[in-house]
mmCIF file of the C-alpha atoms, coordinates in Angstrom:
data_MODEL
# 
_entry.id   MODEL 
# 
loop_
_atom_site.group_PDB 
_atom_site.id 
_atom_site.type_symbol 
_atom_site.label_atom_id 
_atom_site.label_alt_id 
_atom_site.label_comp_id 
_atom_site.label_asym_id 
_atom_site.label_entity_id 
_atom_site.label_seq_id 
_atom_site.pdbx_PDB_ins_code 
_atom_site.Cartn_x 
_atom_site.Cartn_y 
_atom_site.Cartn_z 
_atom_site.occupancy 
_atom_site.B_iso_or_equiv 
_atom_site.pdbx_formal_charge 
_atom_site.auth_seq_id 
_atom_site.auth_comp_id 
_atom_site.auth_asym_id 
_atom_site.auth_atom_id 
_atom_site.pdbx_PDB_model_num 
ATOM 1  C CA . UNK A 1 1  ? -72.179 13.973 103.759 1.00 0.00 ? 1  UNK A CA 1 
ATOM 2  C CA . UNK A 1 2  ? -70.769 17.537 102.612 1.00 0.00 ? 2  UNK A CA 1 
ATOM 3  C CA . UNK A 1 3  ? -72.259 20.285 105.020 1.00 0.00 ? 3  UNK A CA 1 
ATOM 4  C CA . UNK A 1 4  ? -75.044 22.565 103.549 1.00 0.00 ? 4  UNK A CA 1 
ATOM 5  C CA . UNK A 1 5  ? -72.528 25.165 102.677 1.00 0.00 ? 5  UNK A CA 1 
ATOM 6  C CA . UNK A 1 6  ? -70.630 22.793 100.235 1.00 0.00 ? 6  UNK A CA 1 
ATOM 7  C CA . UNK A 1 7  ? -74.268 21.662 98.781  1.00 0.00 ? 7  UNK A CA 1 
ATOM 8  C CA . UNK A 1 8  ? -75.536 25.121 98.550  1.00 0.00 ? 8  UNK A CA 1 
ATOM 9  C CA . UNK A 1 9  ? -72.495 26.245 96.543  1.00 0.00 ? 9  UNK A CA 1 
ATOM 10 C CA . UNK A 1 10 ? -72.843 23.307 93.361  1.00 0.00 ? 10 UNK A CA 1 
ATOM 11 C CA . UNK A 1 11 ? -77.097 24.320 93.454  1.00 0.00 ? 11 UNK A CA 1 
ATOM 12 C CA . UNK A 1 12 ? -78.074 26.114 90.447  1.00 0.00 ? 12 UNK A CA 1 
ATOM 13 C CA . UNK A 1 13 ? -77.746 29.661 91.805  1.00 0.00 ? 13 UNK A CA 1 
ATOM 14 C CA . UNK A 1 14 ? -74.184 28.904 92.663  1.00 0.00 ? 14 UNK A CA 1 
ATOM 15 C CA . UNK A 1 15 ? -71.156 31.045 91.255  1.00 0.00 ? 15 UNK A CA 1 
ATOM 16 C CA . UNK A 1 16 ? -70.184 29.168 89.086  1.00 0.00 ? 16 UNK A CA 1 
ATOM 17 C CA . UNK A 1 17 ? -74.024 29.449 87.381  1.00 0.00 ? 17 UNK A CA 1 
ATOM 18 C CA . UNK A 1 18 ? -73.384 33.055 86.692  1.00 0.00 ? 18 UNK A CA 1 
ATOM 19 C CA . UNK A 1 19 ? -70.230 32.458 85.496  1.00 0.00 ? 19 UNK A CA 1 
ATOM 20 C CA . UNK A 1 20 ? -67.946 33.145 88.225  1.00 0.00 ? 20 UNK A CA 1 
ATOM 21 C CA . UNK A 1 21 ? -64.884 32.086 88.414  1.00 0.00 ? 21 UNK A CA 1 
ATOM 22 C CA . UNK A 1 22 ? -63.587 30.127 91.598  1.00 0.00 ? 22 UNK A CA 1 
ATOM 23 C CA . UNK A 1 23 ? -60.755 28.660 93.688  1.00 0.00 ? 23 UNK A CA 1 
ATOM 24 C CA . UNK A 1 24 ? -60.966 26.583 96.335  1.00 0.00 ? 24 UNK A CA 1 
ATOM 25 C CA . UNK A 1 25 ? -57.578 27.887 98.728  1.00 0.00 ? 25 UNK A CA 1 
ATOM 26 C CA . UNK A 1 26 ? -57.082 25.699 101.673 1.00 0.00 ? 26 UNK A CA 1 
ATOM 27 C CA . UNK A 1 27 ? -54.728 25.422 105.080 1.00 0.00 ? 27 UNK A CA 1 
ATOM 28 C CA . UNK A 1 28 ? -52.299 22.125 104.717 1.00 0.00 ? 28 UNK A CA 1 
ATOM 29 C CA . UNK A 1 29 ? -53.515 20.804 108.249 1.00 0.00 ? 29 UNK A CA 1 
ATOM 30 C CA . UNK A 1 30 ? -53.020 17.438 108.870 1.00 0.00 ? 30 UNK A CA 1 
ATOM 31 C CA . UNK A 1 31 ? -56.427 15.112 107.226 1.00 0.00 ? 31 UNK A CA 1 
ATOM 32 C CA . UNK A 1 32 ? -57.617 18.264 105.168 1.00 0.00 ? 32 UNK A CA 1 
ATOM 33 C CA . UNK A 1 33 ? -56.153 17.153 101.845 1.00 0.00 ? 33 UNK A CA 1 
ATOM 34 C CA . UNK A 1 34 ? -58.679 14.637 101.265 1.00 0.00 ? 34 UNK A CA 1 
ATOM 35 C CA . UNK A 1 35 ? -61.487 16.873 102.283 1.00 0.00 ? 35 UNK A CA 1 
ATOM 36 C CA . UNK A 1 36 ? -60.251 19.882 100.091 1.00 0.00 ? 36 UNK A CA 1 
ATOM 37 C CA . UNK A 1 37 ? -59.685 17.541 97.412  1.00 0.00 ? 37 UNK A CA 1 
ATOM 38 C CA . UNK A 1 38 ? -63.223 16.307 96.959  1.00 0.00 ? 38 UNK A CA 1 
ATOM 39 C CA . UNK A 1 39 ? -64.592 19.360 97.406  1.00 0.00 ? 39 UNK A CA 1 
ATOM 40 C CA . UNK A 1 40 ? -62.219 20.853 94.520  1.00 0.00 ? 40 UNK A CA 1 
ATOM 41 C CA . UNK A 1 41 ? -63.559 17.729 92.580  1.00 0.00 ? 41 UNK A CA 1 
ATOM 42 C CA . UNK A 1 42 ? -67.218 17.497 93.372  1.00 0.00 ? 42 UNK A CA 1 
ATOM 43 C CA . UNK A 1 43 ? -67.718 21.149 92.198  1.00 0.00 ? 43 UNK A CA 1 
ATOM 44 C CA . UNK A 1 44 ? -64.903 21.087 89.507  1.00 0.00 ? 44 UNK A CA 1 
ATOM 45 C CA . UNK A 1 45 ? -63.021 24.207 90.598  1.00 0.00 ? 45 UNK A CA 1 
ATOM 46 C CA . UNK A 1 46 ? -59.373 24.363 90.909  1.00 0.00 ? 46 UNK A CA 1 
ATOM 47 C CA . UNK A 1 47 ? -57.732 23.452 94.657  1.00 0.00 ? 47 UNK A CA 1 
ATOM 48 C CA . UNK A 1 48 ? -54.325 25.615 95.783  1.00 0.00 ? 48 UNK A CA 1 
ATOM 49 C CA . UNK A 1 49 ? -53.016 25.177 99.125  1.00 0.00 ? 49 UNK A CA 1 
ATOM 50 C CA . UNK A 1 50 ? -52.456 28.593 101.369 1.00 0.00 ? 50 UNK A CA 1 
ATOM 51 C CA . UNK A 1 51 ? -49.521 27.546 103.031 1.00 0.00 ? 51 UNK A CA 1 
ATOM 52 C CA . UNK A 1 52 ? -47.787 25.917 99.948  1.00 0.00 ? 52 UNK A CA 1 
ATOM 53 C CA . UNK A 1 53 ? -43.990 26.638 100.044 1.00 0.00 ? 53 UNK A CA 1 
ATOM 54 C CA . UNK A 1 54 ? -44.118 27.934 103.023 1.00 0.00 ? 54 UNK A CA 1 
ATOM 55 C CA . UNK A 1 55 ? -43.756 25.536 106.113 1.00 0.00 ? 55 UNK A CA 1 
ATOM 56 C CA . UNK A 1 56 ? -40.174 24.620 105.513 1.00 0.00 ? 56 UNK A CA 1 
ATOM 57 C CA . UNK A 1 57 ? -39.259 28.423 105.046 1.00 0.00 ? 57 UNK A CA 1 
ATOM 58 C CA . UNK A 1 58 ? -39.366 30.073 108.845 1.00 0.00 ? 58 UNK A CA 1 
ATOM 59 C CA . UNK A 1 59 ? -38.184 33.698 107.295 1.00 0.00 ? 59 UNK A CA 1 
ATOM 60 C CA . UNK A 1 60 ? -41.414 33.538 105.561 1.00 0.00 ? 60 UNK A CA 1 
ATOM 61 C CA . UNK A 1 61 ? -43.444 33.688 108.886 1.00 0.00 ? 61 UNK A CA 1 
ATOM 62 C CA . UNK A 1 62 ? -44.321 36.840 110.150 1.00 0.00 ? 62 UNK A CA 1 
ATOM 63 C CA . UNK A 1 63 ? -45.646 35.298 113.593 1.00 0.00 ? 63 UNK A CA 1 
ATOM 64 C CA . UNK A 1 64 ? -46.507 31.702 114.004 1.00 0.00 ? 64 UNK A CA 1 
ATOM 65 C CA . UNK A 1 65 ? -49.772 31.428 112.288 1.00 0.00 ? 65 UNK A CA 1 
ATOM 66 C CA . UNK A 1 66 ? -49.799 34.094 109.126 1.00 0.00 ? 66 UNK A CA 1 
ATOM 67 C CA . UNK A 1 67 ? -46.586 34.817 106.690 1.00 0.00 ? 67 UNK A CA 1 
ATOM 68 C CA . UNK A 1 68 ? -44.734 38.098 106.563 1.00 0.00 ? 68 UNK A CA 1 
ATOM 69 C CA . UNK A 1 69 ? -45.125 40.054 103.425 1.00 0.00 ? 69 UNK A CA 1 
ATOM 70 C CA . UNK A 1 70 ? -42.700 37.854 101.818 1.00 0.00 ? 70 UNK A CA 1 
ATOM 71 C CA . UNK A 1 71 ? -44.368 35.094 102.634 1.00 0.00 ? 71 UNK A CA 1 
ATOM 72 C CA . UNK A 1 72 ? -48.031 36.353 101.069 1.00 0.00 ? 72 UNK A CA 1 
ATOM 73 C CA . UNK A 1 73 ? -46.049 37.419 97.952  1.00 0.00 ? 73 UNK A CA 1 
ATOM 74 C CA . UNK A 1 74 ? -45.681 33.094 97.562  1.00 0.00 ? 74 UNK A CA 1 
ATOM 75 C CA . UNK A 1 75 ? -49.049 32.531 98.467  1.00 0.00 ? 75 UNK A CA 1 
ATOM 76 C CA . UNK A 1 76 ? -50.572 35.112 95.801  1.00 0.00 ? 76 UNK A CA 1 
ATOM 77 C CA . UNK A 1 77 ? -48.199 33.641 93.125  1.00 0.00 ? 77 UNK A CA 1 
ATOM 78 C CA . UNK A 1 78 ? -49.804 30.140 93.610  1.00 0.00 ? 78 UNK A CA 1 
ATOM 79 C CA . UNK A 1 79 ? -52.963 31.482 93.469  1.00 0.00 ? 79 UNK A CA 1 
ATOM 80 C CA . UNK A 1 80 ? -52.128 33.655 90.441  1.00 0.00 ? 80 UNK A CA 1 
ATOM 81 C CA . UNK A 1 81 ? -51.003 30.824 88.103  1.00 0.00 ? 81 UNK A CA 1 
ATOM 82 C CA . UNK A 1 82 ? -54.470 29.239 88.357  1.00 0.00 ? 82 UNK A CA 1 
ATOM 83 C CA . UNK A 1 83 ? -56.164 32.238 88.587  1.00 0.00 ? 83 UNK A CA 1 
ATOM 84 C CA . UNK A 1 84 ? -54.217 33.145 85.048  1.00 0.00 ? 84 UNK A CA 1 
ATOM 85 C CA . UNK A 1 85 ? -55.731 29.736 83.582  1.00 0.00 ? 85 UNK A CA 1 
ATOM 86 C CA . UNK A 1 86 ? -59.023 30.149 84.571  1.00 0.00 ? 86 UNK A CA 1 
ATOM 87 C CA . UNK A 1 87 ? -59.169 34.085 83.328  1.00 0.00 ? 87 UNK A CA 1 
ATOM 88 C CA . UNK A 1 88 ? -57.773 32.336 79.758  1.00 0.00 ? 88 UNK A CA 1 
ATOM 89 C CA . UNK A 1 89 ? -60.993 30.361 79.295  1.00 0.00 ? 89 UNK A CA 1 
# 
């Protein structure tokens, strides 16, 4: 069972009824990929991962949890590739 903030975001007053356009960005933690997944796929928006490029990369890190500047320059070019499909629509 999704919690109610997952089943309030696919009800008809949702985002994505008034035309908003969404991504679903999520942490690579170890089990989350199958729980980002569906929720990318139950509500049909696109899935990037935060963190993508960036684990094997330790100059990227700014402290142990968040990236340097560097490091959020990746992370907004992952999310601007899908974010540059989904303005194209």
């Amino acid at each position: 069972m999704m919690p109610p903030l997952y089943q309030s975001a696919g009800s008809s007053g949702g985002p994505q009824a008034r035309r908003i356009k969404v991504i679903l960005g999520g942490l690579d933690e170890p089990g989350m990929n199958v729980v980002y997944r569906g929720v990318a796929s139950r509500f049909g928006v696109p899935f990037v991962w935060f963190t993508n490029g960036l684990w094997s990369r330790p100059g990227l890190w700014g402290d142990a949890h968040h990236p340097n500047g560097a490091g959020c320059r990746l992370v907004m070019e992952g999310f601007w590739g899908v974010l540059r499909r989904l303005l194209r629509r």
